[in-house]
C-alpha positions as CSV (number, residue, x, y, z in Angstrom):
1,X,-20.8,5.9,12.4
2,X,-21.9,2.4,11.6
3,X,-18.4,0.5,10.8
4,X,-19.2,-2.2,9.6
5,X,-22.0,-4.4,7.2
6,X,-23.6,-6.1,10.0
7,X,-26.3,-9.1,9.9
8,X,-29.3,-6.3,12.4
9,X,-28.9,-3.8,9.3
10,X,-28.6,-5.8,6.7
11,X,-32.1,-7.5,7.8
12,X,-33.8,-4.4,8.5
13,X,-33.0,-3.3,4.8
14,X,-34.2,-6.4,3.6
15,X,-37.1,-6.8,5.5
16,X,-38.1,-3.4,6.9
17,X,-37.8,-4.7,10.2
18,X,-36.0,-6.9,12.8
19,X,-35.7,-10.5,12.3
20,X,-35.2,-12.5,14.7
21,X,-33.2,-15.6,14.9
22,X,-34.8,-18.7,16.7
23,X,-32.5,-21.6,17.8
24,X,-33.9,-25.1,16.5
25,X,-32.4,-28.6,17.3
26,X,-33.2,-31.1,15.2
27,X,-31.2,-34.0,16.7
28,X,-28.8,-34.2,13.7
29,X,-25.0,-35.6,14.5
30,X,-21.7,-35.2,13.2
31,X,-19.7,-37.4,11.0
32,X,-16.9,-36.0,13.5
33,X,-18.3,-37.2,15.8
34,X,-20.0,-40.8,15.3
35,X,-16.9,-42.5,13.3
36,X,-17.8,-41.8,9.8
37,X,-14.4,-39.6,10.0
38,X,-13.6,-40.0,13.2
39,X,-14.9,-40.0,17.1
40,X,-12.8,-37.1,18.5
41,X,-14.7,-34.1,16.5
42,X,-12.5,-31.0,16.1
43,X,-10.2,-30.2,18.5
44,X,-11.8,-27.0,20.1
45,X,-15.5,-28.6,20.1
46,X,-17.9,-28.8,22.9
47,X,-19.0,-32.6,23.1
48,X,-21.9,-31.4,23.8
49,X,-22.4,-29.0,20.7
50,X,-24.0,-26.0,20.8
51,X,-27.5,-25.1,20.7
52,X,-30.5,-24.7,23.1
53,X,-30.7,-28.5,24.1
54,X,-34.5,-28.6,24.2
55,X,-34.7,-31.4,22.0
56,X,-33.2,-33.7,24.8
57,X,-35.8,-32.2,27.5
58,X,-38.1,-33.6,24.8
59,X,-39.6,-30.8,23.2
60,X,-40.4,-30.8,19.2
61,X,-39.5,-28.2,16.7
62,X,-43.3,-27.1,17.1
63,X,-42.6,-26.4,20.5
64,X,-39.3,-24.9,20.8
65,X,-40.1,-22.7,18.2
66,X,-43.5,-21.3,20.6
67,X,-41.3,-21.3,23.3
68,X,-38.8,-18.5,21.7
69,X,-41.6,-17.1,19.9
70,X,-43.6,-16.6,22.7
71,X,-40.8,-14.9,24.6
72,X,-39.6,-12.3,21.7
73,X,-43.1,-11.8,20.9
74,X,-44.2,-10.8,24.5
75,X,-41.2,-9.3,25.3
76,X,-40.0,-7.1,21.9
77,X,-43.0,-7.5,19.8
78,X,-40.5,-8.9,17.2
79,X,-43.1,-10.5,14.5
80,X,-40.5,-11.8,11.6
81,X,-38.3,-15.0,12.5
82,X,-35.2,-17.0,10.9
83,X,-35.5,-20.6,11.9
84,X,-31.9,-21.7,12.7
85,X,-31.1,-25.2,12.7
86,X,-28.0,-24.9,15.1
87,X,-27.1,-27.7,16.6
88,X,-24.0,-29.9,15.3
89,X,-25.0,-30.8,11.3
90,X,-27.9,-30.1,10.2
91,X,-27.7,-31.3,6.3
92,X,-26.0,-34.7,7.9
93,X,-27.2,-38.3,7.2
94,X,-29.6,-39.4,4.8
95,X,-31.5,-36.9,2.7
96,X,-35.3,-37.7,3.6
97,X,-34.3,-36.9,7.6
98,X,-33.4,-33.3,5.9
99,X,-36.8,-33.8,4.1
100,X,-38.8,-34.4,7.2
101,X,-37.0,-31.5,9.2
102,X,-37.9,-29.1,6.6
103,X,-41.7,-30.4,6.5
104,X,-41.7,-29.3,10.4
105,X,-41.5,-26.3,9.5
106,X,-43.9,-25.6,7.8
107,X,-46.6,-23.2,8.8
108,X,-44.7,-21.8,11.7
109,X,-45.7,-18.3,12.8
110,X,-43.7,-15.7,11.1
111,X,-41.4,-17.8,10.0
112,X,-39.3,-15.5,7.0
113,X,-35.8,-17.7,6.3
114,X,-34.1,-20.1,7.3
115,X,-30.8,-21.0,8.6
116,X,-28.7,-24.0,9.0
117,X,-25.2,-24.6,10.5
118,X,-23.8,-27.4,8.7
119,X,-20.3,-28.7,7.2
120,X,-19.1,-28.1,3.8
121,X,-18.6,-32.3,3.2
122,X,-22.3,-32.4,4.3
123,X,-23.8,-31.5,1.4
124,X,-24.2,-32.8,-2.0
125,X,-26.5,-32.4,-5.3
126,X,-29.8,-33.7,-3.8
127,X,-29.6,-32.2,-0.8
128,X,-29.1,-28.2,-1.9
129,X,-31.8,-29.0,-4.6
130,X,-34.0,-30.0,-2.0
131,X,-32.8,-26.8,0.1
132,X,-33.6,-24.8,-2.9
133,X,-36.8,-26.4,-3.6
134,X,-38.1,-26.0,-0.2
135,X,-37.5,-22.3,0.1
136,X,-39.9,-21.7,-2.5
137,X,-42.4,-24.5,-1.1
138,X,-42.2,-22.3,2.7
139,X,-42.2,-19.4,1.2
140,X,-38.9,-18.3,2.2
141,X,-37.2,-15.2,1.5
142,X,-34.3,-16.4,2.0
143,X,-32.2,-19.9,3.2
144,X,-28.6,-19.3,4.2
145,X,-26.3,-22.2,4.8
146,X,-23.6,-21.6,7.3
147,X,-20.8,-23.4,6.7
148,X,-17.6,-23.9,8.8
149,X,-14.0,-23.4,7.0
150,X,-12.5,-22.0,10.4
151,X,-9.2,-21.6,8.3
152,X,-8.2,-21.8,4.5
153,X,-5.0,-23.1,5.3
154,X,-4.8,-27.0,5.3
155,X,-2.1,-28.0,7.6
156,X,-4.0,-26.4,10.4
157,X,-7.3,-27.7,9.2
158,X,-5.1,-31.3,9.7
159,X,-4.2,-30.2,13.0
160,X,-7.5,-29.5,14.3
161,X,-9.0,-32.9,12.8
162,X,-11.6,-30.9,10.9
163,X,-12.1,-33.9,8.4
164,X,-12.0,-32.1,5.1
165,X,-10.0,-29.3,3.2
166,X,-10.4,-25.7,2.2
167,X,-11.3,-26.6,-1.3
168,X,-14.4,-28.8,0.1
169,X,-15.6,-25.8,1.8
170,X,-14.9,-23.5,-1.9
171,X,-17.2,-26.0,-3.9
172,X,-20.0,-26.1,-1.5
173,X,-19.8,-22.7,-1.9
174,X,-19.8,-22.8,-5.4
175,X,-22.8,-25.3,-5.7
176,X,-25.2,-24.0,-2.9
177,X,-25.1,-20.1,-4.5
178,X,-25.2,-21.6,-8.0
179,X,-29.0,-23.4,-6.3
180,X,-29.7,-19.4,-5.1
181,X,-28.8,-20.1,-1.3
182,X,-27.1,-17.9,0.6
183,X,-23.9,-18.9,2.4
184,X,-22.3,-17.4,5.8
185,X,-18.4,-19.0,5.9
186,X,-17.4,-19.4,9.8
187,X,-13.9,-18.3,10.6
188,X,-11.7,-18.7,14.0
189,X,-8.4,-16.2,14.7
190,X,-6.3,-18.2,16.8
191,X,-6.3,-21.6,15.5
192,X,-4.1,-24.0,17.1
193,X,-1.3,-25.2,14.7
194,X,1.7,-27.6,15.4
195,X,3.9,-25.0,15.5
196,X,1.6,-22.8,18.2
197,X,-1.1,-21.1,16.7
198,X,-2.5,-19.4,13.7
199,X,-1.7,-15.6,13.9
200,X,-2.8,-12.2,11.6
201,X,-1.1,-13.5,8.8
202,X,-2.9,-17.0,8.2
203,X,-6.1,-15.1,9.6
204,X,-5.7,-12.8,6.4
205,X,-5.2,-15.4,3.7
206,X,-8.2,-16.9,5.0
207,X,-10.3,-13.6,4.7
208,X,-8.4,-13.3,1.3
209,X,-9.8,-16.9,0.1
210,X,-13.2,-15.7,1.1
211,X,-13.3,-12.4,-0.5
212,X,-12.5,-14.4,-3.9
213,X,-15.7,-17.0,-3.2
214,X,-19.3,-16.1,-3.7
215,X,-20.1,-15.9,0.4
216,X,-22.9,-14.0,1.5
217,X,-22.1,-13.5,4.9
218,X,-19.1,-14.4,7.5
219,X,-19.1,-15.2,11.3
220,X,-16.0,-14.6,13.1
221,X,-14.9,-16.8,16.3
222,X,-12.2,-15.9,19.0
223,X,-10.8,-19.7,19.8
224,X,-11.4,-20.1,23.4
225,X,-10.5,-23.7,25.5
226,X,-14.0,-25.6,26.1
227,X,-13.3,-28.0,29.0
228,X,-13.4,-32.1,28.4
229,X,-12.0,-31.2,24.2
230,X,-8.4,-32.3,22.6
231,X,-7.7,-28.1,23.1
232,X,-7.8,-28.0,26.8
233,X,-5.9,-30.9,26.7
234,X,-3.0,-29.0,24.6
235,X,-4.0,-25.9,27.0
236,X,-3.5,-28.2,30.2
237,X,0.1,-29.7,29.0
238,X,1.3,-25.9,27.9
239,X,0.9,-26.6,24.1
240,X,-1.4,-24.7,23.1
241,X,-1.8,-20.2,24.4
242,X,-4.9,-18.5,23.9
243,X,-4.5,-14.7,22.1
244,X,-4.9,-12.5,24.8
245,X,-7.9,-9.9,24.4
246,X,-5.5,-7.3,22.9
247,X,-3.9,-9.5,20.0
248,X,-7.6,-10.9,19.5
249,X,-8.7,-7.3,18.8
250,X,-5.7,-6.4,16.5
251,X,-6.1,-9.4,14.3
252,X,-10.0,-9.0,13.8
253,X,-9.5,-5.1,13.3
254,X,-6.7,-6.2,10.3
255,X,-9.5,-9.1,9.1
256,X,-12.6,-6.6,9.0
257,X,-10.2,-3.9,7.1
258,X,-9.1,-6.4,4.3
259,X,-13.0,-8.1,4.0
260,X,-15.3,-6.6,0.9
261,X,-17.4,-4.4,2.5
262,X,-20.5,-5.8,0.6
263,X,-20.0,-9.5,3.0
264,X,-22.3,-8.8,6.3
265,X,-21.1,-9.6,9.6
266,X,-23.1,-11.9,11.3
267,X,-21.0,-11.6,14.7
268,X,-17.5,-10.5,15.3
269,X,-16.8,-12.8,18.4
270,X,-18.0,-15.8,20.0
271,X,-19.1,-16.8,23.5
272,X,-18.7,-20.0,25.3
273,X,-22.2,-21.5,26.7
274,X,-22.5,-21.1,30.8
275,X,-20.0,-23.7,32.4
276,X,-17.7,-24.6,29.4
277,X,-15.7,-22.3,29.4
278,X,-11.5,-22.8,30.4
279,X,-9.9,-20.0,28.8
280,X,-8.7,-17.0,28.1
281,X,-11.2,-15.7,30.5
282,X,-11.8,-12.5,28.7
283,X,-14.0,-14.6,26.6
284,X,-16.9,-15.0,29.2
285,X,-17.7,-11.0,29.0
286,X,-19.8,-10.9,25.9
287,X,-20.9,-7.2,26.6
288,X,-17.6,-6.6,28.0
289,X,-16.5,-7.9,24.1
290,X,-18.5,-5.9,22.6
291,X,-17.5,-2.7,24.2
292,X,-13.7,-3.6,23.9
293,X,-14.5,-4.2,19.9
294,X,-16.3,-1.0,19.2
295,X,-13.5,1.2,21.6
296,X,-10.9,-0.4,19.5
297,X,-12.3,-0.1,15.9
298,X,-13.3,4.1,17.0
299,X,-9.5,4.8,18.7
300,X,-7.9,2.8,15.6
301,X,-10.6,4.2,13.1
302,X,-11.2,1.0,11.8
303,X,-13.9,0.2,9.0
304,X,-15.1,-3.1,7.2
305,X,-13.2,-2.8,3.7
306,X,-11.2,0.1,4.3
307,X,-8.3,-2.0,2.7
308,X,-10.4,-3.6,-0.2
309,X,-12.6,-1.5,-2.0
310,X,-13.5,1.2,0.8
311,X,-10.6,3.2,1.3
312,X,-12.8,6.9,1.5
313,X,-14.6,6.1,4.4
314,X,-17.5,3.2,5.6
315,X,-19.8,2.8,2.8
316,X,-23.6,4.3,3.1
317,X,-25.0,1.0,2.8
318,X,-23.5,0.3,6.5
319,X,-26.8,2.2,7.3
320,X,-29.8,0.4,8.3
321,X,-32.0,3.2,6.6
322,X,-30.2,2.7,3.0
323,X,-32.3,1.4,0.2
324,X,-30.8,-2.0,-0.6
325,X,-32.0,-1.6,-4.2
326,X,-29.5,1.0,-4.9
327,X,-26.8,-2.0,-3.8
328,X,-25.5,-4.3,-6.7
């Protein structure tokens, strides 16, 4: 029984085959991060950021993108790509350094979409019309922007320094689907908060403020402590608990039940990168995740939508062999 929407299926229906994503950094910044809003970037950041890092070993986007092709190529025979611009914020600073990114990519083997993880106060009129105009000048099928919200409810949003509110994140939204971009909102269960931490309830009116915006798509995060960030700082001084593996799994099972089952899951956990990783320790077993998530959504028969539009059971389009023009 497939349980959920998730991002393999969805692509297979829209492409006929697997897609696969290749990790791109394009040495863009943060204004969290370089004092435009501040120097301390969210609380539960890796300095570092994420990505691949092979931009600082000196490699272009030419030559990271051989590098990952040549491997899932060799390896998988995987032919179709999605570029993904990953590290920090990739729409940030001025517009022709978006310009010039966007030119690298041109012409790269098998490239199909395009991806870019970005924040919400990041993006403004000229940039999504550039967005939308290069997807036609690639010839992309599709360029998804994915945006982090982490939580719809501000006072936590102040307590994690995110440097902008829920209704920053709503009219990017708004702007980038009304350009014919696709948009993937990022969410975290287990927020810190200055009362303790977010729990099902403020998880739920964030997946509540979601289902009621145009997304395309939704990530969700499991909060884990990074080491040298503000978090293990609060961890370290006993201000801040991590959700154990079992309150995790609740939470996200009550979260999938209440999302629209037409929003496709891009991953129902993160993982910390090798080395950064300071608690819960649960966290560091991705397969181990994945098993626990599955167990728990079969014993608790558990389906994406089953409170919110798909009470009668998971919805055929779950299936990577449905049509996906028979889905409005």
């Amino acid at each position: 029984m497939h349980r959920t929407f998730s991002l393999s299926t969805y692509m297979r229906q829209r492409f006929g085959q697997r897609v696969q994503k290749i990790p791109l950094d394009a040495g863009f910044s943060c204004p969290n991060r370089d004092g435009t809003i501040s120097r301390q970037g969210c609380v539960f950041c890796n300095p570092l950021g994420s990505g691949s890092g092979m931009r600082e070993r000196g490699l272009s986007l030419t030559e990271q993108w051989a590098f990952w092709r040549d491997i899932h190529l060799g390896t998988h025979g995987i032919e179709l790509y999605t570029a993904y611009l990953q590290s920090y914020s990739n729409t940030y600073g001025p517009v022709e350094k978006l310009a010039q990114t966007l030119t690298a990519l041109d012409g790269l083997p098998g490239l199909k979409s395009l991806a870019l993880g970005t924040r919400p106060d990041c993006l403004d009129a000229e940039k999504l019309d550039l967005l939308a105009e290069q997807k036609d000048a690639l010839g992309l099928a599709e360029v998804v922007l994915e945006l982090g919200l982490q939580s719809s409810n501000n006072a936590t949003l102040t307590h994690i320094n995110r440097g902008h509110d829920a209704a920053v994140f709503a009219e990017a939204t708004e702007a980038a689907v009304a350009r014919g971009l696709n948009v993937v909102a990022h969410v975290m269960a287990g927020l810190p908060t200055s009362e303790g931490r977010e729990g099902q309830e403020e998880l739920l009116a964030t997946i509540e403020y979601l289902d009621a915006l145009p997304i395309h798509g939704i990530k969700f995060h499991n909060v884990y402590v990074c080491r040298g960030t503000q978090l293990a700082r609060w961890f370290e001084g006993g201000q801040y608990v991590p959700m154990t593996q079992a309150e995790f799994l609740e939470n996200l099972s009550e979260a999938i039940m209440h999302l629209d089952p037409k929003i496709v899951i891009h991953r129902l956990n993160g993982n910390p990168q090798k080395g950064e990783l300071l608690a819960p320790d649960w966290a560091a077993n991705m397969r181990g995740m994945h098993n626990a998530i599955r167990a728990y959504f079969k014993k608790n028969d558990v389906w994406q939508g089953k409170k919110n539009g798909a009470e009668d059971g998971p919805p055929e389009w779950f299936s990577p062999d449905f049509e996906r023009g028979r889905l409005s």
